[in-house]
C-alpha positions as CSV (number, residue, x, y, z in Angstrom):
1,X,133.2,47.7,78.8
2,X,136.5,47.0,80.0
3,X,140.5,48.1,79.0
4,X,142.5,45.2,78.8
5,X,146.2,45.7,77.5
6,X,144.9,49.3,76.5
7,X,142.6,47.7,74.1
8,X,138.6,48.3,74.7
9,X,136.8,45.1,74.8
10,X,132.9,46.0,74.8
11,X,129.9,43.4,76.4
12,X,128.8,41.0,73.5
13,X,125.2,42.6,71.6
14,X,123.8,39.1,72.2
15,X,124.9,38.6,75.1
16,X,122.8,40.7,76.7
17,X,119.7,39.5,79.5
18,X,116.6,41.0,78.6
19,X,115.8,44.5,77.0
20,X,114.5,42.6,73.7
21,X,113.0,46.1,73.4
22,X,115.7,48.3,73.4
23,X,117.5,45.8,70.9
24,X,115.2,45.7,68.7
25,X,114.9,49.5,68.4
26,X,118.8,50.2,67.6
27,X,119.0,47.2,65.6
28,X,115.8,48.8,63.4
29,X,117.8,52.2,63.1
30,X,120.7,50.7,62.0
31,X,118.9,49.1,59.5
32,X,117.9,52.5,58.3
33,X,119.4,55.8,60.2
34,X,116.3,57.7,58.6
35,X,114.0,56.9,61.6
36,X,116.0,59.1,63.8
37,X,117.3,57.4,66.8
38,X,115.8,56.3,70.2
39,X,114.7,57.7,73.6
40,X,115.3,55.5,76.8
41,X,113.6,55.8,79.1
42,X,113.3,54.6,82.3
43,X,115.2,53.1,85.5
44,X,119.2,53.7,86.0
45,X,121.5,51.2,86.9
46,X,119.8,48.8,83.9
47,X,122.6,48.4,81.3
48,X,121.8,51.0,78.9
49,X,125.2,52.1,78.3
50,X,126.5,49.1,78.7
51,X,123.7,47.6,75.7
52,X,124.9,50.9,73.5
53,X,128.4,49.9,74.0
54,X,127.9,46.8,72.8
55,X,126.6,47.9,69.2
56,X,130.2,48.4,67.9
57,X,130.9,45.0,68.0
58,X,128.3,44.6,65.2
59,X,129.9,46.7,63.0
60,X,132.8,44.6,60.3
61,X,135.2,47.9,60.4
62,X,134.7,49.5,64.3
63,X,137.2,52.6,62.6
64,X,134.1,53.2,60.4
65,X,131.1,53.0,63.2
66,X,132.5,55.0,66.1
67,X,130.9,55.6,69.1
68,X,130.6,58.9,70.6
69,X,129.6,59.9,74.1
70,X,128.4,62.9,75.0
71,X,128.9,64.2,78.4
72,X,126.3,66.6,80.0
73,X,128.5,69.4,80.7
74,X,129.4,69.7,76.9
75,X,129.9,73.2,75.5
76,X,128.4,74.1,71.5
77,X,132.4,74.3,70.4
78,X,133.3,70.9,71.7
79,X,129.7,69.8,69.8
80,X,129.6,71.4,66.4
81,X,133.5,71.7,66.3
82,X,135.5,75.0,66.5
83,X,138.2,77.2,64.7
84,X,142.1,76.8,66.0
85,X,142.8,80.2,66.5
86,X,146.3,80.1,66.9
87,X,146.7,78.2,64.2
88,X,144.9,80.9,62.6
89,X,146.8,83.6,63.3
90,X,150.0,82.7,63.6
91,X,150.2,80.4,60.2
92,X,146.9,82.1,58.7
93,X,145.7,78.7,58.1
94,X,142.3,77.3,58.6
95,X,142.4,74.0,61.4
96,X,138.9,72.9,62.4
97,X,138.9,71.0,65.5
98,X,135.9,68.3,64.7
99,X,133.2,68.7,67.3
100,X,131.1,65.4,68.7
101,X,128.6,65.1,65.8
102,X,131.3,65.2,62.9
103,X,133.0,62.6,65.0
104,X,130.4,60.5,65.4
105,X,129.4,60.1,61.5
106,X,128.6,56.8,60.6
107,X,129.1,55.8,63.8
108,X,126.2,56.2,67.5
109,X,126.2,58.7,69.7
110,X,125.2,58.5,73.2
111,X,123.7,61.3,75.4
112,X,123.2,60.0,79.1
113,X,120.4,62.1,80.5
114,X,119.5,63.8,78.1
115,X,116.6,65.7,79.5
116,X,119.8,67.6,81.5
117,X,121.4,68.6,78.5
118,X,120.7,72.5,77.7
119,X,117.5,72.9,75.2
120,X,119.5,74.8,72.5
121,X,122.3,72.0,72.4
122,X,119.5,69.2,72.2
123,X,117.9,71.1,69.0
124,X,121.3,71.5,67.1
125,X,121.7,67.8,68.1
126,X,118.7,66.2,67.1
127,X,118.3,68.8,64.0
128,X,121.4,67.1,62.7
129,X,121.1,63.2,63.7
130,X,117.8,63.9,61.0
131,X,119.3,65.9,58.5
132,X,122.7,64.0,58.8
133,X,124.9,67.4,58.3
134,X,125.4,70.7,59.8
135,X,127.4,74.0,59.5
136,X,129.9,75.0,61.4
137,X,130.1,78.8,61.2
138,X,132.5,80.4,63.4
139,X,135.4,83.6,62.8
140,X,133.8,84.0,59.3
141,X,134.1,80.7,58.0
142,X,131.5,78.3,57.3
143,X,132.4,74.5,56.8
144,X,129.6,71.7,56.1
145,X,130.2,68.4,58.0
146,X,128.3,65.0,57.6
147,X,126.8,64.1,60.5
148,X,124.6,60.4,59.8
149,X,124.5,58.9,63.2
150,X,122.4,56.7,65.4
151,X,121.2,59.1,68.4
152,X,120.2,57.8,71.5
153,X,119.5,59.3,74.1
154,X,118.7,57.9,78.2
155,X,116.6,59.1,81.0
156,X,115.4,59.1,84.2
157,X,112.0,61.1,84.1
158,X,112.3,61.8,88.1
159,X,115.2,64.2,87.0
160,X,113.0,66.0,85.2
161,X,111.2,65.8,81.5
162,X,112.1,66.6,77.7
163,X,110.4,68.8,76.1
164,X,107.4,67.5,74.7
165,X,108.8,69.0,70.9
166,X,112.2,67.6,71.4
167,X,111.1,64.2,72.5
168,X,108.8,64.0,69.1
169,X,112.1,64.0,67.5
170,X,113.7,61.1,68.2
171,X,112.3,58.3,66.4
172,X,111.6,56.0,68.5
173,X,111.4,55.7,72.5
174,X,111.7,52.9,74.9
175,X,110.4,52.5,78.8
176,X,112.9,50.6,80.3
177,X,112.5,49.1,84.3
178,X,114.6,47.0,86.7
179,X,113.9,43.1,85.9
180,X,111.7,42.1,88.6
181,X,111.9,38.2,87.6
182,X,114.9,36.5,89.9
183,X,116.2,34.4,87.6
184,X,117.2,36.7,84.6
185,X,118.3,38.8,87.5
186,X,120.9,35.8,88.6
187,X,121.6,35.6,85.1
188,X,122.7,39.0,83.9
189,X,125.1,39.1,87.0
190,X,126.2,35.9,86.5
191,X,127.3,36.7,83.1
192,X,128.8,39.8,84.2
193,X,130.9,38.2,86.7
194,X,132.0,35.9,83.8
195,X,133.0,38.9,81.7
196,X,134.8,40.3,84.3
197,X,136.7,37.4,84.8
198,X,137.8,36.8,81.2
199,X,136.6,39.1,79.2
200,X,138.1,37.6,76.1
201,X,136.5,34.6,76.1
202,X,133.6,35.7,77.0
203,X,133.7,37.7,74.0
204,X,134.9,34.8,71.7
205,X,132.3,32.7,73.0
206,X,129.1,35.1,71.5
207,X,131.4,36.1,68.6
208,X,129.4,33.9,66.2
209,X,126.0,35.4,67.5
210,X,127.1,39.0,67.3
211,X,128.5,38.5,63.4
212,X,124.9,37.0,62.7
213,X,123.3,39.6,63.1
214,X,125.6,41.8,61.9
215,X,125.0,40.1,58.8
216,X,121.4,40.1,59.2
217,X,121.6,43.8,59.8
218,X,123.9,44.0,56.7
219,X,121.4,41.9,54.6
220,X,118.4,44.0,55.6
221,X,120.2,47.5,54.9
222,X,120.4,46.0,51.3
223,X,116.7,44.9,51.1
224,X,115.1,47.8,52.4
225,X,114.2,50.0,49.5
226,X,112.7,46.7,48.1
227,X,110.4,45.8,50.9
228,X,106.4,46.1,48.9
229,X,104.1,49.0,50.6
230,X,100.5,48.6,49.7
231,X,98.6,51.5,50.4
232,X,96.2,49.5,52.7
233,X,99.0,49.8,55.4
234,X,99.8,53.3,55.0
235,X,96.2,53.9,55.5
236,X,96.4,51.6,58.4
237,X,99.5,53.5,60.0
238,X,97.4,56.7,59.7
239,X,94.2,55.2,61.3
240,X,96.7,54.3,64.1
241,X,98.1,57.8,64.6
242,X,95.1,59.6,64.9
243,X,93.6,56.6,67.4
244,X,96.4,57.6,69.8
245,X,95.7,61.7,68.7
246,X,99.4,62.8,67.5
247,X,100.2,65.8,66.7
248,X,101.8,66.4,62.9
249,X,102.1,63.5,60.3
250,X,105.7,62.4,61.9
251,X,104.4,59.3,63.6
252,X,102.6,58.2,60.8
253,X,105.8,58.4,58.5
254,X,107.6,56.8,61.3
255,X,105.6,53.8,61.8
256,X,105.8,53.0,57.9
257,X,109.9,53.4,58.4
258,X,110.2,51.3,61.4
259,X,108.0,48.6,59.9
260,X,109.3,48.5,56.6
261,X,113.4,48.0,58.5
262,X,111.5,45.4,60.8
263,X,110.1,43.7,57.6
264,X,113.4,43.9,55.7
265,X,115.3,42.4,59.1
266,X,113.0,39.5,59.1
267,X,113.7,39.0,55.4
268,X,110.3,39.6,54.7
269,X,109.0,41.6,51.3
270,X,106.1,43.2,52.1
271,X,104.5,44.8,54.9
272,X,101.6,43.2,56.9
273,X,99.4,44.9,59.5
274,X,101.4,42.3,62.1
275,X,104.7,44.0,61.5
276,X,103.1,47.5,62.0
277,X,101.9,46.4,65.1
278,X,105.0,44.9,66.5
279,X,106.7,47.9,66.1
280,X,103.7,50.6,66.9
281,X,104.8,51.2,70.8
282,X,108.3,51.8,69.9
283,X,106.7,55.2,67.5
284,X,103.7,55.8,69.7
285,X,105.3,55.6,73.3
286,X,106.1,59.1,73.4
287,X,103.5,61.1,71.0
288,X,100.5,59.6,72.3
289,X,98.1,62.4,74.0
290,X,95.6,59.7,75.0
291,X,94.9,60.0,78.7
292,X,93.9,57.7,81.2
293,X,90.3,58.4,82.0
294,X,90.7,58.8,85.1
295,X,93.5,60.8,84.9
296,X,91.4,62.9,82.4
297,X,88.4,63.0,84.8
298,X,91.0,64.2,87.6
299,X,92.4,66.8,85.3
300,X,88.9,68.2,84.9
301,X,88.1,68.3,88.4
302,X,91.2,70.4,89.0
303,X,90.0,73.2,86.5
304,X,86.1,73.1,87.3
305,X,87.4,74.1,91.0
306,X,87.2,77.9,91.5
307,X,90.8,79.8,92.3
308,X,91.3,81.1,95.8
309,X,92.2,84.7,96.0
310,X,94.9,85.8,98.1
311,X,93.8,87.2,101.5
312,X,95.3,90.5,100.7
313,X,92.7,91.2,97.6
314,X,95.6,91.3,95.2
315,X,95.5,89.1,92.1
316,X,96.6,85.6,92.1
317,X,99.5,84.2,90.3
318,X,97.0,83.2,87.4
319,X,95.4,86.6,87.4
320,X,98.6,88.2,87.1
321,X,100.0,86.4,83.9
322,X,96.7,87.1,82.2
323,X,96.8,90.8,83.0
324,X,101.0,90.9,81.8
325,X,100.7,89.1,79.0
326,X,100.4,92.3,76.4
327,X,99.2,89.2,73.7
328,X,96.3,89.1,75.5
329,X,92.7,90.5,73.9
330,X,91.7,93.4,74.8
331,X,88.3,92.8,75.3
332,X,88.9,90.7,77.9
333,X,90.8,93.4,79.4
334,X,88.4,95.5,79.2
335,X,85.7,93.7,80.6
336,X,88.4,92.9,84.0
337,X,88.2,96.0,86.5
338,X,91.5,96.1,87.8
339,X,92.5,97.3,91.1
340,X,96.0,99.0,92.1
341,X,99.2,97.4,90.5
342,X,102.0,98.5,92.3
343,X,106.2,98.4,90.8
344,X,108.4,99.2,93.2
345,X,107.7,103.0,93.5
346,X,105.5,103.2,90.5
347,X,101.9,102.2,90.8
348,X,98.7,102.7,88.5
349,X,95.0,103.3,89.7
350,X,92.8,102.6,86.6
351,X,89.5,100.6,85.3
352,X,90.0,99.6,82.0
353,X,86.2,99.0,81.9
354,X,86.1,102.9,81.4
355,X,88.6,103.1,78.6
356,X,87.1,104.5,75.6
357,X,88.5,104.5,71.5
358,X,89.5,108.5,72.0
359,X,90.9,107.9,75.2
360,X,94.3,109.0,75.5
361,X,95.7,107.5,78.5
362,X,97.8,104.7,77.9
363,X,96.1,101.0,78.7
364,X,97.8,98.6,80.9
365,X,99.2,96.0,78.0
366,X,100.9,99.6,76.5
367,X,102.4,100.4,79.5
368,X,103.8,97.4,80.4
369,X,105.1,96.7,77.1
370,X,107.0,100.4,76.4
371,X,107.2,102.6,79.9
372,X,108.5,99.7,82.5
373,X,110.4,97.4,80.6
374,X,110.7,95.8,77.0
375,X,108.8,92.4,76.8
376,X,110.8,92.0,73.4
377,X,113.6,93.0,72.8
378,X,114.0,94.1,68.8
379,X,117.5,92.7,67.9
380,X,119.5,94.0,64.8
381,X,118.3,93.0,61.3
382,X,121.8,91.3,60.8
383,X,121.6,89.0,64.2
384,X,117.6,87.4,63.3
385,X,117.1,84.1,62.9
386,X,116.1,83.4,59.1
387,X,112.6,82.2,57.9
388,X,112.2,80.8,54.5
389,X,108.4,80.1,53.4
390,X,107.3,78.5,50.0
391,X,104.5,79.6,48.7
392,X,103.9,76.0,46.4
393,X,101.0,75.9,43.6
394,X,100.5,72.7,43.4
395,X,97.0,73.2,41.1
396,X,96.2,70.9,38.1
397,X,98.0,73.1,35.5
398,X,101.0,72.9,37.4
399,X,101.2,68.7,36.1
400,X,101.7,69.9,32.8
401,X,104.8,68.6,31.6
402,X,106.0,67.5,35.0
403,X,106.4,71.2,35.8
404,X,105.5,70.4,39.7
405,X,108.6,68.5,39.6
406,X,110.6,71.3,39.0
407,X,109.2,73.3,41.4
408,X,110.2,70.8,44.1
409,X,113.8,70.7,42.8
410,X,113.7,74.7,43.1
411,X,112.5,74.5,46.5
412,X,114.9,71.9,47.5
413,X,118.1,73.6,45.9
414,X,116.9,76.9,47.9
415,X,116.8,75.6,51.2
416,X,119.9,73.6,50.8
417,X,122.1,76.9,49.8
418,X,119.8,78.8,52.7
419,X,120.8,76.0,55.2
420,X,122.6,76.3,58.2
421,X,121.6,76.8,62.1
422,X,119.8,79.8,62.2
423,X,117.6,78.8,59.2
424,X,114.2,77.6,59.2
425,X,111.4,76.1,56.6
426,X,108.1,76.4,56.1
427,X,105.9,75.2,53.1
428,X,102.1,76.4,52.1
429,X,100.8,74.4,49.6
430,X,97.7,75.7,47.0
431,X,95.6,72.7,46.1
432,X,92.5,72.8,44.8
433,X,91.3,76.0,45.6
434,X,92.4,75.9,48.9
435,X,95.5,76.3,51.1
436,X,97.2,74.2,53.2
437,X,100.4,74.6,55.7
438,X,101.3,71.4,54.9
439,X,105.3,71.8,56.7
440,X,105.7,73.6,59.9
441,X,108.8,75.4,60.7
442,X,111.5,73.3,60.9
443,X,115.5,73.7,60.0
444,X,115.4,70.1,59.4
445,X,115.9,69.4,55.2
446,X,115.0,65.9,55.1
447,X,111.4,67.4,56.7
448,X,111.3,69.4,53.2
449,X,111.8,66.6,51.4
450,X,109.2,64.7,53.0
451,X,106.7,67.3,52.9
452,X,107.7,67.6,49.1
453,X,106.7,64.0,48.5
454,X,103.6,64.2,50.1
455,X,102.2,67.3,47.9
456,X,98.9,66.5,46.6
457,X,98.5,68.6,43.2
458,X,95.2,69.9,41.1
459,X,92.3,71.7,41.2
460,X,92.8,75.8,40.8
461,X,95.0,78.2,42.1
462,X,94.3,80.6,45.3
463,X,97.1,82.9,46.2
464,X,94.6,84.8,48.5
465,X,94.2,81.8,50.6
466,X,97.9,81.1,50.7
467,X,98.8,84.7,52.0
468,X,96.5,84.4,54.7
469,X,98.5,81.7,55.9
470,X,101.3,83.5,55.3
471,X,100.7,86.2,58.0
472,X,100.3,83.9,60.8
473,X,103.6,81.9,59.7
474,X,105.6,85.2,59.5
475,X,104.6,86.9,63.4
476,X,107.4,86.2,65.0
477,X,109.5,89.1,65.2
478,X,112.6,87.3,65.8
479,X,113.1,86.1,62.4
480,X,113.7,87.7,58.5
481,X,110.9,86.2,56.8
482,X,111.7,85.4,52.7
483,X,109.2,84.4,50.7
484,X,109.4,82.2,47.7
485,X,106.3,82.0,45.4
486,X,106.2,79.5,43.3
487,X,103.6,79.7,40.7
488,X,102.3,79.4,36.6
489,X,99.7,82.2,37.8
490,X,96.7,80.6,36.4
491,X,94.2,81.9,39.3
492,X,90.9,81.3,40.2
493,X,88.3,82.6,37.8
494,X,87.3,85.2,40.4
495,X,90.3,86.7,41.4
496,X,93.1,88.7,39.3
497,X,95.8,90.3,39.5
498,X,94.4,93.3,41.3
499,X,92.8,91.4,43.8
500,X,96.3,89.4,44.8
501,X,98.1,92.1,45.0
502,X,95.8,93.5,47.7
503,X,95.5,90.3,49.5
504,X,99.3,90.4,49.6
505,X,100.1,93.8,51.3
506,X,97.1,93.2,53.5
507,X,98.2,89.9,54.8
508,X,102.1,89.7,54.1
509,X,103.1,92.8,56.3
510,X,105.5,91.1,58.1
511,X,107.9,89.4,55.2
512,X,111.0,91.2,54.3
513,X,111.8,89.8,50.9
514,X,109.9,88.1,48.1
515,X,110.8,86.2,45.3
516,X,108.6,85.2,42.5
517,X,109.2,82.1,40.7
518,X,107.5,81.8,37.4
519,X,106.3,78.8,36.2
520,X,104.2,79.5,33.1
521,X,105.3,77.6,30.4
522,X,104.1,77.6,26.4
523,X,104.7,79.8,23.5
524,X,101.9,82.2,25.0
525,X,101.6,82.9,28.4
526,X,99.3,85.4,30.4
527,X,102.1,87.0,32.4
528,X,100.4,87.4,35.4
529,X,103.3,86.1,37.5
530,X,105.5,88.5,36.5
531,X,103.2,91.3,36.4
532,X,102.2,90.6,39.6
533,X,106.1,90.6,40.9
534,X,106.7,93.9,39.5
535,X,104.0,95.3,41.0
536,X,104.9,93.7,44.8
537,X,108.7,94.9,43.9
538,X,109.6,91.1,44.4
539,X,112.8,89.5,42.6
540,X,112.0,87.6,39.9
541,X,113.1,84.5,38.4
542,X,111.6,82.3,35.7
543,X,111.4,78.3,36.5
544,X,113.9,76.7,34.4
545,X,113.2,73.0,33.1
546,X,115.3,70.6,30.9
547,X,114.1,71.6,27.7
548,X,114.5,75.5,28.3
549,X,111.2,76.6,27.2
């Protein structure tokens, strides 16, 4: 990049040595800003930026893709945007100052080292290049800004790693290294001196280039939606996930993404296995947990070898997290003699070994936990995070008359009024007879609306089965739980109303509210959805459909 006469005159996109990569991957996401941006990563010094950069020049109207960078040192204010406040109190009016992401809307935003960047300002950031808005609540006012943008993100991994959960977000990653082939070393710095020189008609000269695939890019964006999906290749992208062992069912929605903007780039209309596989690295780089096997055999080496005790007799390091961790079992405390543990000027001589149920000295997790210090701190009601969880029966009576549909309408409209950055989703699904906890907390709403579209329906209804998913969901103290149950309450044969409601206070302790959503339809109905509301003191609400019955 380089200011000539105060105008910005970015490198040419194709003209550009090397990293076919790297191209390929932002040209994909442009094609469709769904997959969710791309990790670098890899040597510095090898044109990232400078490859970034040079995506504006794609664009037909730059004023309508801008390009954002985002320094390190950035504060959340300067990110998500903040309140004037002496516009607010001396003319009482309301003056947002746009942060980073609202700028960057439509438009690509960069984060150099990105692994540097604090965690909490990486999860706002990434939860809003996939959801493409956030809310800026600040001085009791909330705004909602749009926020579509191409994130990508570069680093070095000798400066440290990404967290293993915010790397799965971006959509795609990319290993870069230093060309070690002379000749397209000579030539990237020849063409650099030439752009340096005259960096006009250097430009002019790959203006053609850059507006073709611009228009390529342009043409694909139009196609996508169009591009066939046979259900041979979603089954392929899945048998390719769980080869390389990922975790979740994002990579194998991602890999159907990516190839379906690679087919519609190469003006292609359906999917073929070859596609998939041309863009499978890009998804897989960085969610893979296949090891090398000798790596693997190292690793278990390393943790058949026995731990060295300190000279002294006191625990190890090891020892000592296991005995602090109150989380711990207790009968593997029990079954540990432990010696003296000595704070400061406080010390305890005990053997849990002799503990017994009518004992009334306090055990070692207790004390810890309430007489030395607070391992968690209980924060006011008012400052917790907020937890929705839907409760979804997706059972065969449930199709009747499309009713499922509605359900997913209700959930979506709830977690879009719910939404803003100290909200998060989860989903249980009941399907045939079972339950599954088919969304993971996430405060992403385009994660909702995948998991929506992916909800297998019939068989019979077991709310027992769903509560006892519900209490490990709902452990974390740090957060109000909510709970929305949606359901036509046509249980199993062998439970009842009775029966749920017990299942419910035994394993649903740790909710704070509940809402019942009833979605029995027909001139007669059973009732046990609202019966079983009333008797739970939930909130309840009847599902509204089109026809109003």
């Amino acid at each position: 990049m380089m200011n000539k006469d105060n105008q910005q005159i970015n490198f040419p996109f194709s003209a550009i040595v090397g990293q076919d990569d790297f191209k390929l991957a932002l040209i994909l996401n442009l094609v469709d800003p769904l997959i969710g941006g791309v990790l670098a990563i890899g040597d510095k010094g090898t044109g990232k930026t400078t490859l970034i950069r040079s995506l504006t020049g794609l664009m037909s109207n730059q004023e309508d893709s801008p390009f954002v960078n985002l320094p390190i040192g950035v504060s959340e204010d300067r990110l998500i945007g903040n309140i004037n406040l002496e516009e607010l109190i001396n003319t009482k009016k309301e003056v947002i100052n746009l942060g980073l992401m609202a700028q960057a809307h439509q438009g690509f935003l960069y984060v150099d080292e990105v692994n540097l960047l604090q965690d909490y300002l990486t999860d706002i950031l990434l939860d809003a290049a996939a959801s493409g808005s956030y809310y800026l609540e600040r001085e009791g006012v909330s705004r909602y800004f749009k926020s579509r943008f191409c994130l990508v993100g570069s680093m070095n991994p000798e400066e440290g790693n990404l967290r293993p959960q915010l790397k799965d977000r971006f959509g795609l990653s990319i290993t870069i290294s230093t060309p070690t082939d002379t000749k397209i070393r000579q030539q990237i710095i020849k063409q650099r001196f030439q752009f340096d020189d005259d960096p006009a008609e250097f430009v002019a000269n790959y203006k053609s280039k850059d507006e073709s695939i611009a228009a390529q890019i342009k043409r694909a964006k139009k196609s996508l939606a169009s591009v066939q999906i046979d259900d041979s290749i979603i089954e392929y992208c899945s048998e390719l996930a769980m080869q390389h062992q990922v975790e979740g069912l994002r990579a194998d929605i991602l890999l159907l993404k990516t190839a379906r903007a690679f087919t519609a780039y190469q003006n292609e209309s359906e999917i073929t296995k070859e596609a998939v596989d041309e863009i499978a690295d890009f998804v897989l780089n960085h969610r893979s947990s296949n090891q090398n096997p000798n790596q693997q055999q190292s690793n278990q080496k390393e943790n058949e070898q026995p731990k060295e005790a300190p000279a002294d007799g006191t625990p190890s390091k090891e020892e000592n997290s296991h005995i602090l961790n109150p989380e711990n079992d207790f009968q593997k405390l029990k079954n540990t003699s432990l010696n003296t543990i000595d704070y400061q000027t406080n010390s305890i001589n005990t053997s849990v070994g002799n503990l017994t149920a009518t004992d009334t000295r306090k055990t070692v997790s207790q004390y810890l936990a309430t007489d030395k210090f607070e391992l968690k701190t209980k924060r006011k009601q008012s400052l917790l995070k907020q937890h929705h969880i839907f409760l979804i029966d997706s059972s065969g009576s449930m199709l009747k008359d499309q009713i499922i549909a509605y359900a997913k309408g209700v959930v979506d409209k709830i977690a879009t009024q719910a939404k803003n950055q100290n909200t998060q989703f989860s989903i249980v699904s009941l399907f045939d007879g079972e339950a599954q906890h088919i969304l993971p907390r996430t405060r992403i709403l385009n994660d909702i609306d995948i998991a929506l579209m992916a909800l297998k329906t019939g068989g019979k209804t077991n709310l027992t089965a769903g509560f006892k998913h519900i209490k490990s969901i709902c452990a974390d103290v740090d957060f109000n739980h909510h709970l929305h149950i949606i359901t036509d309450g046509k249980l199993n044969a062998d439970s009842n109303v009775e029966s749920i409601v017990l299942a419910f206070q035994t394993y649903c302790k740790g909710i704070n509210t509940t809402q019942v959503i009833d979605a029995e339809k027909g001139i007669v109905k059973i009732g046990i959805a609202v019966d079983f509301a009333k008797r739970i003191n939930a909130s309840y609400e009847p599902l509204i459909i089109k026809n109003g019955q």
